[in-house]
CHARMM-style PDB file with segment names, atoms N, HN, CA, C and O in Angstrom:
ATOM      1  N   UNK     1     -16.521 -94.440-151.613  1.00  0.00      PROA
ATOM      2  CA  UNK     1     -16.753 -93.053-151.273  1.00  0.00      PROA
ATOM      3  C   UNK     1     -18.182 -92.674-151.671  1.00  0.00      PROA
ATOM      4  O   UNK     1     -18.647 -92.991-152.766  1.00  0.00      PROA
ATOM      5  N   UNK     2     -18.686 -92.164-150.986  1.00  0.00      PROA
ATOM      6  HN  UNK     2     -18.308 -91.907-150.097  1.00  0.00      PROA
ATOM      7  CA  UNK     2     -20.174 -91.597-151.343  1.00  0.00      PROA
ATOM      8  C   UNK     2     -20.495 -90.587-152.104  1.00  0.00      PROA
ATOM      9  O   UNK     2     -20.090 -89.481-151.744  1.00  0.00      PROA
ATOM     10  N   UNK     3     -21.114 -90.665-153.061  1.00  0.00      PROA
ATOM     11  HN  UNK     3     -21.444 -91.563-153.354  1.00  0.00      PROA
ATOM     12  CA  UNK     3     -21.734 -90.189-153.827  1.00  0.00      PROA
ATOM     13  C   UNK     3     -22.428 -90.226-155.101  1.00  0.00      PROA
ATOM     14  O   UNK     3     -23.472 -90.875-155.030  1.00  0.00      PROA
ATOM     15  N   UNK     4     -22.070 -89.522-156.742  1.00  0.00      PROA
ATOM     16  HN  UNK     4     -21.222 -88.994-156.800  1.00  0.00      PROA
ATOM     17  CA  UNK     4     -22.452 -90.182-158.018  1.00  0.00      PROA
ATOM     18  C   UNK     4     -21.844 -90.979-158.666  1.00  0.00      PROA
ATOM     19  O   UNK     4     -20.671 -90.734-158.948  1.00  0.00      PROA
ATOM     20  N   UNK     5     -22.503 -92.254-159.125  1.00  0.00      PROA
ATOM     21  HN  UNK     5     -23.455 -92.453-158.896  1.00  0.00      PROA
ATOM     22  CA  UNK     5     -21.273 -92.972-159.968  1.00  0.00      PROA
ATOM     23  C   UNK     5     -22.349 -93.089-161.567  1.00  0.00      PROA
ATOM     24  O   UNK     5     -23.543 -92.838-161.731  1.00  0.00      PROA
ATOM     25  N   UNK     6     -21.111 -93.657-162.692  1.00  0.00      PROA
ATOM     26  HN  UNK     6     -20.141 -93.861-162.559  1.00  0.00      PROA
ATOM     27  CA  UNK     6     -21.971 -94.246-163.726  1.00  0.00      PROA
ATOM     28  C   UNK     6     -21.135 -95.046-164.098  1.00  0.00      PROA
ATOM     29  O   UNK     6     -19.985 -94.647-164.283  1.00  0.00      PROA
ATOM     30  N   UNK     7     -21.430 -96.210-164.280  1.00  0.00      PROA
ATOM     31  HN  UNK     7     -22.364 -96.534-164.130  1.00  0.00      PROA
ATOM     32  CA  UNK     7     -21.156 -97.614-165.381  1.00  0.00      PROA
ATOM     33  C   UNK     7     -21.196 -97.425-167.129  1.00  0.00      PROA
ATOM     34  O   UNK     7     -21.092 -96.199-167.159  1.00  0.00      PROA
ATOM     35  N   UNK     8     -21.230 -97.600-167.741  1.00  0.00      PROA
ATOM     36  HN  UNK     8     -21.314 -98.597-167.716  1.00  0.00      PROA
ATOM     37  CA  UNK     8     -21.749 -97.284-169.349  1.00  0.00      PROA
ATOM     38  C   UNK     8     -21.102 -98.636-169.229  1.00  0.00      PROA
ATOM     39  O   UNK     8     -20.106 -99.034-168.624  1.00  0.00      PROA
ATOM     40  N   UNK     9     -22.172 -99.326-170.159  1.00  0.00      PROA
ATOM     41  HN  UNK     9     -22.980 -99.003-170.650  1.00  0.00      PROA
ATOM     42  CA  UNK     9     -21.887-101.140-170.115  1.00  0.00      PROA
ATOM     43  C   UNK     9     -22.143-101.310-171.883  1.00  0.00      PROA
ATOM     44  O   UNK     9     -23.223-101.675-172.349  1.00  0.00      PROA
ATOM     45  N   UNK    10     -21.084-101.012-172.618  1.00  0.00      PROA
ATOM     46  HN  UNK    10     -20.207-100.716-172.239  1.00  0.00      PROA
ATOM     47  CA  UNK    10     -20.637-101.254-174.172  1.00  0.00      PROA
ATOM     48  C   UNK    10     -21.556-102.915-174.766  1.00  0.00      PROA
ATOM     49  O   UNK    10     -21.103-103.771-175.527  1.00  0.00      PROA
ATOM     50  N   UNK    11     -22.678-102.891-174.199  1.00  0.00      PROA
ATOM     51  HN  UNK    11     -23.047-102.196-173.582  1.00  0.00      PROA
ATOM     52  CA  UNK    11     -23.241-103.912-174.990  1.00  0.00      PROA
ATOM     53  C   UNK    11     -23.630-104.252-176.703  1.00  0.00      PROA
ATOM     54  O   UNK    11     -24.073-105.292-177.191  1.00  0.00      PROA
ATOM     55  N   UNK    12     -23.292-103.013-177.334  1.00  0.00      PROA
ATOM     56  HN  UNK    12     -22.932-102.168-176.938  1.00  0.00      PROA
ATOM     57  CA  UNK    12     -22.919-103.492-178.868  1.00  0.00      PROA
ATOM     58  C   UNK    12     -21.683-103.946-179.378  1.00  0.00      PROA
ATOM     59  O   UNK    12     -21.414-104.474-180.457  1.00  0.00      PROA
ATOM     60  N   UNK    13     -20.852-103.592-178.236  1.00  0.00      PROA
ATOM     61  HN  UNK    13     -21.070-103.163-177.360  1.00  0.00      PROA
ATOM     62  CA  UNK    13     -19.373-104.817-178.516  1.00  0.00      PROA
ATOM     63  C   UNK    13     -20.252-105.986-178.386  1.00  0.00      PROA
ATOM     64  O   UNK    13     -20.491-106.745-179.326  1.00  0.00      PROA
ATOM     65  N   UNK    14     -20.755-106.123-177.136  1.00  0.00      PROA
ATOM     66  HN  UNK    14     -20.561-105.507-176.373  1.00  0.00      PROA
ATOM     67  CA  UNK    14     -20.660-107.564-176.336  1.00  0.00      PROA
ATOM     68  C   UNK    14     -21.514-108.361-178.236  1.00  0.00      PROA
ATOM     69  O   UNK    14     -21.144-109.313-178.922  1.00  0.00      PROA
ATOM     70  N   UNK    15     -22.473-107.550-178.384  1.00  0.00      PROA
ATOM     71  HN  UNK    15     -22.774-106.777-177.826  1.00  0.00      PROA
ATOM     72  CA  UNK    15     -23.362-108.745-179.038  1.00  0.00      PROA
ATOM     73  C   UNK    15     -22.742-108.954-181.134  1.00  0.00      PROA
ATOM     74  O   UNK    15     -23.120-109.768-181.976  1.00  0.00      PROA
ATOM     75  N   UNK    16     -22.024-108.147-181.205  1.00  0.00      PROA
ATOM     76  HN  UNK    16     -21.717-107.485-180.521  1.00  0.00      PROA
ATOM     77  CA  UNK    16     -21.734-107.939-182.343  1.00  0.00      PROA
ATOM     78  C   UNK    16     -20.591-109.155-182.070  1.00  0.00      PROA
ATOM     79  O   UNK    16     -20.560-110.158-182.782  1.00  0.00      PROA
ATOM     80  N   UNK    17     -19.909-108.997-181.251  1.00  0.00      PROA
ATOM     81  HN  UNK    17     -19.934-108.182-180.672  1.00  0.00      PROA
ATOM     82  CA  UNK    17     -18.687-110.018-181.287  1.00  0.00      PROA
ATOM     83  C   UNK    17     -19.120-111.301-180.879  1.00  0.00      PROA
ATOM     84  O   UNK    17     -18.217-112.137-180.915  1.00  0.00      PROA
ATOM     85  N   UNK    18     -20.005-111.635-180.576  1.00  0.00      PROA
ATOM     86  HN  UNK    18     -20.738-110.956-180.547  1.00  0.00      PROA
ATOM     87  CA  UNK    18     -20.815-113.141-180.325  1.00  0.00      PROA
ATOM     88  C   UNK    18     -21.685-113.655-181.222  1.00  0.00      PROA
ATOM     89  O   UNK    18     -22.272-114.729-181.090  1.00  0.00      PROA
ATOM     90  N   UNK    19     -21.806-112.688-182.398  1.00  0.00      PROA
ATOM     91  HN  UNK    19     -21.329-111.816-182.505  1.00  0.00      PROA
ATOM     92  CA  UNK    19     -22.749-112.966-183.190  1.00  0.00      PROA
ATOM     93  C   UNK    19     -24.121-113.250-183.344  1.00  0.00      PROA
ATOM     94  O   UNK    19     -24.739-113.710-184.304  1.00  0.00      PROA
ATOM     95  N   UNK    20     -24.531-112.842-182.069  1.00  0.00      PROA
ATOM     96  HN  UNK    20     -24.029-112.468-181.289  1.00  0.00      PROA
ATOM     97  CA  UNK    20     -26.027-113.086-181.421  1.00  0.00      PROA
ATOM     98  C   UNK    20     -26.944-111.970-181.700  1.00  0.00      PROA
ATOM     99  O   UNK    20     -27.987-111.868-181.055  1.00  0.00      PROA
ATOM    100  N   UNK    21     -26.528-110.860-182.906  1.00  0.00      PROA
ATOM    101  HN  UNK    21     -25.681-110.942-183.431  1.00  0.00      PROA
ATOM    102  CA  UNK    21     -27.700-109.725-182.989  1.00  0.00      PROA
ATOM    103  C   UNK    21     -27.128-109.371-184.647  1.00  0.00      PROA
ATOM    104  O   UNK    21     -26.589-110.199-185.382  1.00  0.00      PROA
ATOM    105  N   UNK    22     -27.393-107.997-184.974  1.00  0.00      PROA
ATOM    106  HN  UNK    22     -27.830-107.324-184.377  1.00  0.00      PROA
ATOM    107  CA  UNK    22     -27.268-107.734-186.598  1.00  0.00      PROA
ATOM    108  C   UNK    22     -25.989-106.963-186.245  1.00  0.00      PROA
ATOM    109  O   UNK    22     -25.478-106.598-185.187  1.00  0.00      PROA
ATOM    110  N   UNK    23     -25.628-106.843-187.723  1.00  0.00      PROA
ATOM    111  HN  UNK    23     -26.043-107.140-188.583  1.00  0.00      PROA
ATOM    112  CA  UNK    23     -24.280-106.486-187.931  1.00  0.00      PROA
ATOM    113  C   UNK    23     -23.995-104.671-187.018  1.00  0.00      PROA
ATOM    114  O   UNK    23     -22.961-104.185-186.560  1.00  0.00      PROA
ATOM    115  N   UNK    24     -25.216-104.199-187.068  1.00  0.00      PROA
ATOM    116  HN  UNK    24     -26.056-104.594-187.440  1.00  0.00      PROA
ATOM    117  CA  UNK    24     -25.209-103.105-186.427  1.00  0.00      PROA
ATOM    118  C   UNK    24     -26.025-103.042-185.041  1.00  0.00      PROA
ATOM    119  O   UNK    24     -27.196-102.678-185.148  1.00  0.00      PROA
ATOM    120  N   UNK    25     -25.629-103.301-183.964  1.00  0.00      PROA
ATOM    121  HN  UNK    25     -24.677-103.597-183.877  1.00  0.00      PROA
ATOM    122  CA  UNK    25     -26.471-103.647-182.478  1.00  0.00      PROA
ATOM    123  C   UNK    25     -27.543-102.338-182.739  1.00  0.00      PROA
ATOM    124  O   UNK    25     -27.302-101.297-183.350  1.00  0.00      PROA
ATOM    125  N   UNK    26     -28.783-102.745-182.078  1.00  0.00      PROA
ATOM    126  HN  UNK    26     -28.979-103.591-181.582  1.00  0.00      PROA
ATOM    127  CA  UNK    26     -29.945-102.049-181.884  1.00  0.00      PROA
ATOM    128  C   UNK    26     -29.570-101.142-180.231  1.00  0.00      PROA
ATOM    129  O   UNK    26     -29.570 -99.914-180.317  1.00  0.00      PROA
ATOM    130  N   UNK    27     -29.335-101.632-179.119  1.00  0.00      PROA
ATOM    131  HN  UNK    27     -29.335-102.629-179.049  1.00  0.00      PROA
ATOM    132  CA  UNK    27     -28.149-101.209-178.287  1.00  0.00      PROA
ATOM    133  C   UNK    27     -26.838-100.911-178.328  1.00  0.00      PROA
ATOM    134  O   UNK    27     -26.089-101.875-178.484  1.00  0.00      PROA
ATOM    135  N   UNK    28     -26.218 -99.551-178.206  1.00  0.00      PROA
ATOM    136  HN  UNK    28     -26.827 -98.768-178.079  1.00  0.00      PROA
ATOM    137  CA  UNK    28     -24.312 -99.928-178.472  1.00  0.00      PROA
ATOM    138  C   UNK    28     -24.444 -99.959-176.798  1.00  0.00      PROA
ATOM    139  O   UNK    28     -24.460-101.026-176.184  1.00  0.00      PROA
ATOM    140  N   UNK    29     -24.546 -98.512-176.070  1.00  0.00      PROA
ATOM    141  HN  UNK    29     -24.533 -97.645-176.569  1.00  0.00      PROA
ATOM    142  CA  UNK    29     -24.018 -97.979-174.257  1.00  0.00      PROA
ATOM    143  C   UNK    29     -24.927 -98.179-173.371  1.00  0.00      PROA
ATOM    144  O   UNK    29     -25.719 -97.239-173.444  1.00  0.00      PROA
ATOM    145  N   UNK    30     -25.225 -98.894-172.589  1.00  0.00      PROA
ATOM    146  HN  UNK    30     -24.581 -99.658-172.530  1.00  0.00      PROA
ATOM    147  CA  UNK    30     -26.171 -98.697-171.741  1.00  0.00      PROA
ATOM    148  C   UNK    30     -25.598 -98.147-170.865  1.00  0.00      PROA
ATOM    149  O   UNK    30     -24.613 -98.724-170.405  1.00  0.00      PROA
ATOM    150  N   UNK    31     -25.998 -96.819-170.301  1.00  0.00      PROA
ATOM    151  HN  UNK    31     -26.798 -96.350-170.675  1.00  0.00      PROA
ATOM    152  CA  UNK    31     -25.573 -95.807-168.985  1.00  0.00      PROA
ATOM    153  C   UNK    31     -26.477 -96.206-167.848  1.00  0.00      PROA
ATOM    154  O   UNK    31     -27.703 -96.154-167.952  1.00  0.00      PROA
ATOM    155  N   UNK    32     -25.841 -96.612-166.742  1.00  0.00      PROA
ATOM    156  HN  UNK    32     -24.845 -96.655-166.658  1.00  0.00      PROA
ATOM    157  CA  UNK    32     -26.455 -97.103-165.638  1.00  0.00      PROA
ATOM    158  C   UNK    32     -25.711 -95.721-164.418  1.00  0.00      PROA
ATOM    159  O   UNK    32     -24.526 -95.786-164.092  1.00  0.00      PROA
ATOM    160  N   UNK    33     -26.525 -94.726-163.964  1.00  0.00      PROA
ATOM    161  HN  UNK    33     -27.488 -94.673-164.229  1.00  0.00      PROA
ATOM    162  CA  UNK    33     -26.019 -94.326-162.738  1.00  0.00      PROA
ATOM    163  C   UNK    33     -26.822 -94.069-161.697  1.00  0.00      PROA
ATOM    164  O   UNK    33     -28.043 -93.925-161.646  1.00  0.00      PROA
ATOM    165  N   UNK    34     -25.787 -94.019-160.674  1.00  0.00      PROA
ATOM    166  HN  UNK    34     -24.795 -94.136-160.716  1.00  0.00      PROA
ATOM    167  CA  UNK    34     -26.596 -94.594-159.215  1.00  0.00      PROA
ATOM    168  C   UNK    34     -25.776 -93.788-158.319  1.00  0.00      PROA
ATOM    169  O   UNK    34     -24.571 -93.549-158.409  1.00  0.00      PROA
ATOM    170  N   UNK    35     -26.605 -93.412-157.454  1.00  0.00      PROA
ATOM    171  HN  UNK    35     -27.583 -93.607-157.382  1.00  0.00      PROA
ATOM    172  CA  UNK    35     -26.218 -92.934-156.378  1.00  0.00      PROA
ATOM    173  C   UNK    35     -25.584 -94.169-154.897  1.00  0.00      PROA
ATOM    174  O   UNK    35     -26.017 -95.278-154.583  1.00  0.00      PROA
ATOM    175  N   UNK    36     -24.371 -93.295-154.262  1.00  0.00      PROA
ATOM    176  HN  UNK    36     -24.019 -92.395-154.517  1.00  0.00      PROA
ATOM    177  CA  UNK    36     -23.693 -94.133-153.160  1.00  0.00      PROA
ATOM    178  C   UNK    36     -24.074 -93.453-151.498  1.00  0.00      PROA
ATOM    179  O   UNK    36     -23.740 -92.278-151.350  1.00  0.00      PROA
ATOM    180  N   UNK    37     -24.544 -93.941-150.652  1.00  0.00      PROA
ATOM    181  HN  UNK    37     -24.816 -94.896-150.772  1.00  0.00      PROA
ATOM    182  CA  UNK    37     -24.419 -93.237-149.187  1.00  0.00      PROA
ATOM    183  C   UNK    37     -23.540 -93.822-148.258  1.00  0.00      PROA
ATOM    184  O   UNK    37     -23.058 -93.212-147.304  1.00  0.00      PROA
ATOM    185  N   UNK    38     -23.320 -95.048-148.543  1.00  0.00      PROA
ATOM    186  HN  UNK    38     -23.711 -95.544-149.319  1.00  0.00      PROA
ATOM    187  CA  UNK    38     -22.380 -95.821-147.360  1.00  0.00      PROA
ATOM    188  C   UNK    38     -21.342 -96.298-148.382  1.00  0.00      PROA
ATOM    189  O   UNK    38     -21.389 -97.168-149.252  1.00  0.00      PROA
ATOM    190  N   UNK    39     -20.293 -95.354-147.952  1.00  0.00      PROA
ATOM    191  HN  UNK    39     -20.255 -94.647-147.245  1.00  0.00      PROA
ATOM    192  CA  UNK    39     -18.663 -96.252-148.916  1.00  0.00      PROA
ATOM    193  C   UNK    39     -18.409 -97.228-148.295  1.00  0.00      PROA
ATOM    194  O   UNK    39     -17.551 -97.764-148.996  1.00  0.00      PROA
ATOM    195  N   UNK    40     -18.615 -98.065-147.148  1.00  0.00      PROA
ATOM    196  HN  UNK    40     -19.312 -97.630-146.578  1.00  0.00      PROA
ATOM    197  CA  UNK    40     -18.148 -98.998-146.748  1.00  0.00      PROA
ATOM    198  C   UNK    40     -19.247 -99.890-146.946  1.00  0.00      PROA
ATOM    199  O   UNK    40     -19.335-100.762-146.081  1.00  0.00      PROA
ATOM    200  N   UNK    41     -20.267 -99.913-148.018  1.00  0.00      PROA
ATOM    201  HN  UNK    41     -20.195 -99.205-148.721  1.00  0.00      PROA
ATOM    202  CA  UNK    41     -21.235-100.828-148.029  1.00  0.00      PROA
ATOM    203  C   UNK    41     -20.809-101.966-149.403  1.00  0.00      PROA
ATOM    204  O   UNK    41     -19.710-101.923-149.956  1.00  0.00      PROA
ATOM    205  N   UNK    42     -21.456-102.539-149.627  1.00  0.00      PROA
ATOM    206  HN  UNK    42     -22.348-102.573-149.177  1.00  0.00      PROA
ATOM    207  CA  UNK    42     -20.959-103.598-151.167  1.00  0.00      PROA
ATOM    208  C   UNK    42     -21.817-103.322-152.110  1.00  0.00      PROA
ATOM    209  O   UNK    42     -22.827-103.854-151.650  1.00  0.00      PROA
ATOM    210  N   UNK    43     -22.129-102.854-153.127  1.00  0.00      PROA
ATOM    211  HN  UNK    43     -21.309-102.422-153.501  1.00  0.00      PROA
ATOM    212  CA  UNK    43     -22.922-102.878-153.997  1.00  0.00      PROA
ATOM    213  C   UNK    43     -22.681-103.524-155.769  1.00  0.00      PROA
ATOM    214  O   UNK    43     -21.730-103.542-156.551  1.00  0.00      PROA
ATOM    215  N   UNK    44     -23.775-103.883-155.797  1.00  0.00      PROA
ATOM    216  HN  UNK    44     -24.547-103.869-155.161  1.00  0.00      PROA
ATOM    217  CA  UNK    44     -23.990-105.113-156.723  1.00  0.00      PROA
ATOM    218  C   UNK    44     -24.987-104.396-158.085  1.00  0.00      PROA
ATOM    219  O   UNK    44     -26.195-104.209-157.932  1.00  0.00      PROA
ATOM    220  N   UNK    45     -24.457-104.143-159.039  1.00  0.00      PROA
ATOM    221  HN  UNK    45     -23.476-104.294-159.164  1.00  0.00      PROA
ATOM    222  CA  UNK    45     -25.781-103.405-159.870  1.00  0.00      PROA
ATOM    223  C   UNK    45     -25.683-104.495-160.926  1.00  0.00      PROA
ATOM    224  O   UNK    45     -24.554-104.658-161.389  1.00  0.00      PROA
ATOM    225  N   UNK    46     -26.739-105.337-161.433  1.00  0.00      PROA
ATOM    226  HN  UNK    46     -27.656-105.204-161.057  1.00  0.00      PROA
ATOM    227  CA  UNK    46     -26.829-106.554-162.381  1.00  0.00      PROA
ATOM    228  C   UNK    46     -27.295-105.588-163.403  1.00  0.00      PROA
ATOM    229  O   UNK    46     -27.821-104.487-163.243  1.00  0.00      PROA
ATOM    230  N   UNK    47     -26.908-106.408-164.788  1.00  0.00      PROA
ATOM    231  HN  UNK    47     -26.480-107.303-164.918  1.00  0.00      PROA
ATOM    232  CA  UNK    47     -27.418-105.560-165.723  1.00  0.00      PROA
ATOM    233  C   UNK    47     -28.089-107.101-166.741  1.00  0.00      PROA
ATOM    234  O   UNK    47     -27.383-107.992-167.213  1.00  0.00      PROA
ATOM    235  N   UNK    48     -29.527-106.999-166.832  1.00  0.00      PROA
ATOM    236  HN  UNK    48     -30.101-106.275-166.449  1.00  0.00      PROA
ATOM    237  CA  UNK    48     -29.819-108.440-167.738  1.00  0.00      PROA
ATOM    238  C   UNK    48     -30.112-107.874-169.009  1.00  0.00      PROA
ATOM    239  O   UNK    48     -30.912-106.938-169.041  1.00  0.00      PROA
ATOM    240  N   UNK    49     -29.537-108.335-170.184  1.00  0.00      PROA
ATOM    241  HN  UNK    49     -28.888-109.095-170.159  1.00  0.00      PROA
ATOM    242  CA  UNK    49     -29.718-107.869-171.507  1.00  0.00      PROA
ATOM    243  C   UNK    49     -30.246-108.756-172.299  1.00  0.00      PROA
ATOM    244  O   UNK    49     -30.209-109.972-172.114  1.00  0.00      PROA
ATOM    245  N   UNK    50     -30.869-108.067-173.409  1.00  0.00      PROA
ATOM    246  HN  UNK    50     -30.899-107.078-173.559  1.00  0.00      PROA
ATOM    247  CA  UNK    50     -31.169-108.987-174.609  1.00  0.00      PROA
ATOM    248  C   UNK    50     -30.474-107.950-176.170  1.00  0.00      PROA
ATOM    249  O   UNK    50     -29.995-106.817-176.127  1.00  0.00      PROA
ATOM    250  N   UNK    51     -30.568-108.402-176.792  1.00  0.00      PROA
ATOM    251  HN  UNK    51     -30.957-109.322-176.828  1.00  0.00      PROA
ATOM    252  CA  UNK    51     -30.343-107.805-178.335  1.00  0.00      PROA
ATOM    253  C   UNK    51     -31.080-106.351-177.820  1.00  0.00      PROA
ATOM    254  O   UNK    51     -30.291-105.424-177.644  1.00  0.00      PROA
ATOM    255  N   UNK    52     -32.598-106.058-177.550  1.00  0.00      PROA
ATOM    256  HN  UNK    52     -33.240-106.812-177.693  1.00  0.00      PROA
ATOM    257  CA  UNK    52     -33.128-105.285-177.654  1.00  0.00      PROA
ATOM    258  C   UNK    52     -33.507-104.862-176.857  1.00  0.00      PROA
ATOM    259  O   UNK    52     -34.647-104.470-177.109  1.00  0.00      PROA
ATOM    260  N   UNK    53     -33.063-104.553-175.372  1.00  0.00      PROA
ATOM    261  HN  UNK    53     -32.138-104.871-175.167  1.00  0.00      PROA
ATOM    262  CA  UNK    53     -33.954-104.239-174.314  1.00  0.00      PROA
ATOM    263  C   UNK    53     -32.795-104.672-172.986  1.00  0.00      PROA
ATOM    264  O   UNK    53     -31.873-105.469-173.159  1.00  0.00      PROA
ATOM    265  N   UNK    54     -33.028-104.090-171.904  1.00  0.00      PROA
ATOM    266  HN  UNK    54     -33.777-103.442-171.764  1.00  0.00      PROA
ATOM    267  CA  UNK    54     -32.494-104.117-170.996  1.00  0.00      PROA
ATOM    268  C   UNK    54     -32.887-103.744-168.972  1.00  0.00      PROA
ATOM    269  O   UNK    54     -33.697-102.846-168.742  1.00  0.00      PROA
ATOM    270  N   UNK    55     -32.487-104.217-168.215  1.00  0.00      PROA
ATOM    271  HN  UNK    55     -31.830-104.946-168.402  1.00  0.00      PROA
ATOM    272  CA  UNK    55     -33.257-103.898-167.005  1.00  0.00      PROA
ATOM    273  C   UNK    55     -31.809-103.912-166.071  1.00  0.00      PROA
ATOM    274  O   UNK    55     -30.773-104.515-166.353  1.00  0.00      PROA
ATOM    275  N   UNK    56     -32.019-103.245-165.140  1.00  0.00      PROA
ATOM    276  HN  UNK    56     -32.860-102.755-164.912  1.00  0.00      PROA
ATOM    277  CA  UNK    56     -31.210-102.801-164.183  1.00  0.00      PROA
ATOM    278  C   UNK    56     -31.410-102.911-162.414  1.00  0.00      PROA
ATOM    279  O   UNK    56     -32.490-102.398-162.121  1.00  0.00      PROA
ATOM    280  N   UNK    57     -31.103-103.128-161.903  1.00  0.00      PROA
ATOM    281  HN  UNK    57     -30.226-103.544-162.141  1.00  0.00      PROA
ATOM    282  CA  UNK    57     -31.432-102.880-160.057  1.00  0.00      PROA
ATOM    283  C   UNK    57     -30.128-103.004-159.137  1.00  0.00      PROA
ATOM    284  O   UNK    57     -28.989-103.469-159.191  1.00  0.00      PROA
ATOM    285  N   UNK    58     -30.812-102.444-158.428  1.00  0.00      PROA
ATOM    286  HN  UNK    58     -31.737-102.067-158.384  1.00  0.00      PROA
ATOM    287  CA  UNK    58     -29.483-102.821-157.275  1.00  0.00      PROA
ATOM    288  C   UNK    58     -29.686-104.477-156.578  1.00  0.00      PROA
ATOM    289  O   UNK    58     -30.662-104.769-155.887  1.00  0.00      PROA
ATOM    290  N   UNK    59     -28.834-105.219-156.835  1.00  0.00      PROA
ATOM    291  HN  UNK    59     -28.041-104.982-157.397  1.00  0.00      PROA
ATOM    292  CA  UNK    59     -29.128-106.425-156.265  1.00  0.00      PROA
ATOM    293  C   UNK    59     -28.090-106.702-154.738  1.00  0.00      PROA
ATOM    294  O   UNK    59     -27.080-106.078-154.414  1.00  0.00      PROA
ATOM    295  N   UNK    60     -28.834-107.965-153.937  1.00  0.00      PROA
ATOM    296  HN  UNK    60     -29.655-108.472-154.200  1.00  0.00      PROA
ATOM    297  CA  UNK    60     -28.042-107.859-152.584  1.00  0.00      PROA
ATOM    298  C   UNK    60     -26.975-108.196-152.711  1.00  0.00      PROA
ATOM    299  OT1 UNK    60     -26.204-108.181-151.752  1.00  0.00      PROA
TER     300      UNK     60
END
């Protein structure tokens, strides 16, 4: 359906429980929102993380 969406992607679970950052993540939520025009289209939003930093796009 077209219109606003948001993701919130809990990446201080992800890294606290893998043991790959400090006991307290420097990231906990990353909020990703994006707008929809075609509900019948596919959309793909990648999210690449590190401990400290993060990037977002619409991918094909």
């Amino acid at each position: 359906t077209p219109g606003r969406y948001r993701i919130d992607f809990h990446v201080g679970d992800y890294f606290t429980g893998t043991g790959g950052g400090d006991d307290i993540a420097f990231l906990d939520v990353v909020p990703v929102e994006f707008g929809i025009n075609d509900g019948d289209g596919h959309y793909h939003i990648p999210l690449l993380i590190s401990p400290y930093g993060y990037s977002t796009y619409r991918g094909s």
